[in-house]
N, C-alpha and C positions, 0 to 999 in steps of 0.2 A: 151645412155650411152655405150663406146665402152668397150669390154674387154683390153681395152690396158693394163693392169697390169697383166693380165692372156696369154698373148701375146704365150707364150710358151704350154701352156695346150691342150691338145689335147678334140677338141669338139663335144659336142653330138648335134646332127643336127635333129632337126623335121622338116620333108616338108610332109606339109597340102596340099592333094588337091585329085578332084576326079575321076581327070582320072590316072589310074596307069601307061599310057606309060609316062606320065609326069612326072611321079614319078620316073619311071625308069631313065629316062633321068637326072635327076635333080641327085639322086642318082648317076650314072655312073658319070657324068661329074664332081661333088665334088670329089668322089676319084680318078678322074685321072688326078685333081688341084693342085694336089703337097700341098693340105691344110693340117694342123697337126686337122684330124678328125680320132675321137674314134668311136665312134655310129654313123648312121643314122637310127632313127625309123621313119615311116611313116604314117599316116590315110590321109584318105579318106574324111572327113569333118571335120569342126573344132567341131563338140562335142566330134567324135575319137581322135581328136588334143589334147581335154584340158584333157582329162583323161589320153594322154599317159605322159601329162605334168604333172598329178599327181602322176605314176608311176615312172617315170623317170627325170636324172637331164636333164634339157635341153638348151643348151646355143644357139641357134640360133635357129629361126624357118623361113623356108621359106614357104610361104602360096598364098592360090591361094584366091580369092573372092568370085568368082562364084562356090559356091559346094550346094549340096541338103542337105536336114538335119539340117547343120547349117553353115552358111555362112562364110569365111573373116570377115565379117565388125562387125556380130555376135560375132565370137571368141575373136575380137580384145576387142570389149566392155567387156566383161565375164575378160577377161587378165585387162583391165584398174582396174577393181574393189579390183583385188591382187595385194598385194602391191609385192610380187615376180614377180608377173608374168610380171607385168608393168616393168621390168626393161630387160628384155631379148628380145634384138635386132632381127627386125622383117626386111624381106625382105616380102615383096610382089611382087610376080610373078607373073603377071596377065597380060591376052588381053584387061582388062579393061580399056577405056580410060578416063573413067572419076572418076577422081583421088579425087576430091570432095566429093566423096561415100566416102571415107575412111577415120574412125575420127581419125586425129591424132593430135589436138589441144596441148592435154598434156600428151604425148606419142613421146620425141624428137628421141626416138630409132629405127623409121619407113625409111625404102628405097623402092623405087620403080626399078623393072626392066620388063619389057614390054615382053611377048611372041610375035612373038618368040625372043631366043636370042641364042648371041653366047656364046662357050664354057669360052672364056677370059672376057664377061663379066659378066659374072654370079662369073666367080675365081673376079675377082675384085670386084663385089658389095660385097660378101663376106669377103672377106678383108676390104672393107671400112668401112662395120658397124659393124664389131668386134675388128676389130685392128690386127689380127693376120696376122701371116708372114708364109710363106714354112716352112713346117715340115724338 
C-alpha cells in the first residue's frame, strides 16, 4: 500500500538495524534527500523496532534482517499479525541475498534494496514505496 493519498505529509521514518554507523548513514542520507520527513527514530533490533512502533506514528520503516535479539524476518511476522502494522511500507536494507528468507506472501508493501547502496537509490526506493515527492 503506497501513501499516495498522504503524498504531502511529512513522515516519520523507523530504521531497524544493528549497526549504528548504518544507521547513521541511512539517517544522514534521508535528510539530505530532499524527502518531506518529520521524524527519524531508530533501534537497534526489531524487538527495539516494534516497541518504538508502539510509541510512535510510524510511516516507513527501513530494516535490516540480520540483527541479534530479534531479527528482520522476526519483526516482519510480529508486524503481519497487526493489522496496522501490516500496512506500513517496509524497505529492507539488507547484504542479504537471499531474498526467500523474507516472508512476504501477503505483505504487498515490501521493497528490497541491497547494502551497499547509493545515496539516489535509497531517495528513490523511498519514493517508490510510499509515494511521496520533494518536500
Amino acid at each position: 500500500m503506497q501513501l499516495a493519498n498522504r503524498h504531502k505529509m511529512k513522515l516519520n521514518i523507523l530504521v531497524t538495524d544493528d549497526c549504528s554507523t548504518v544507521r547513521l548513514l541511512i539517517s544522514k542520507t534521508i535528510r539530505l534527500s530532499d524527502l518531506p520527513v518529520d521524524r527519524i527514530i531508530e533501534a537497534e533490533n526489531g524487538a527495539e523496532g516494534l516497541k518504538q512502533m508502539a510509541e510512535n506514528r510510524v510511516d516507513l520503516i527501513l530494516m535490516d534482517i540480520n540483527m541479534p535479539e530479534m531479527d528482520g524476518v522476526t519483526m516482519l511476522e510480529h508486524m503481519r499479525m497487526n493489522p496496522e502494522y501490516r500496512k506500513i511500507p517496509v524497505l529492507v536494507v539488507t547484504a542479504e541475498s537471499n531474498k526467500q528468507r523474507v516472508p512476504t506472501t501477503d505483505m504487498d508493501n515490501i521493497a528490497f534494496l541491497s547494502k551497499p547502496f547509493t545515496p539516489q537509490l535509497l531517495r528513490d526506493a523511498v519514493i517508490n514505496i510510499t509515494g511521496v515527492t520533494n518536500s
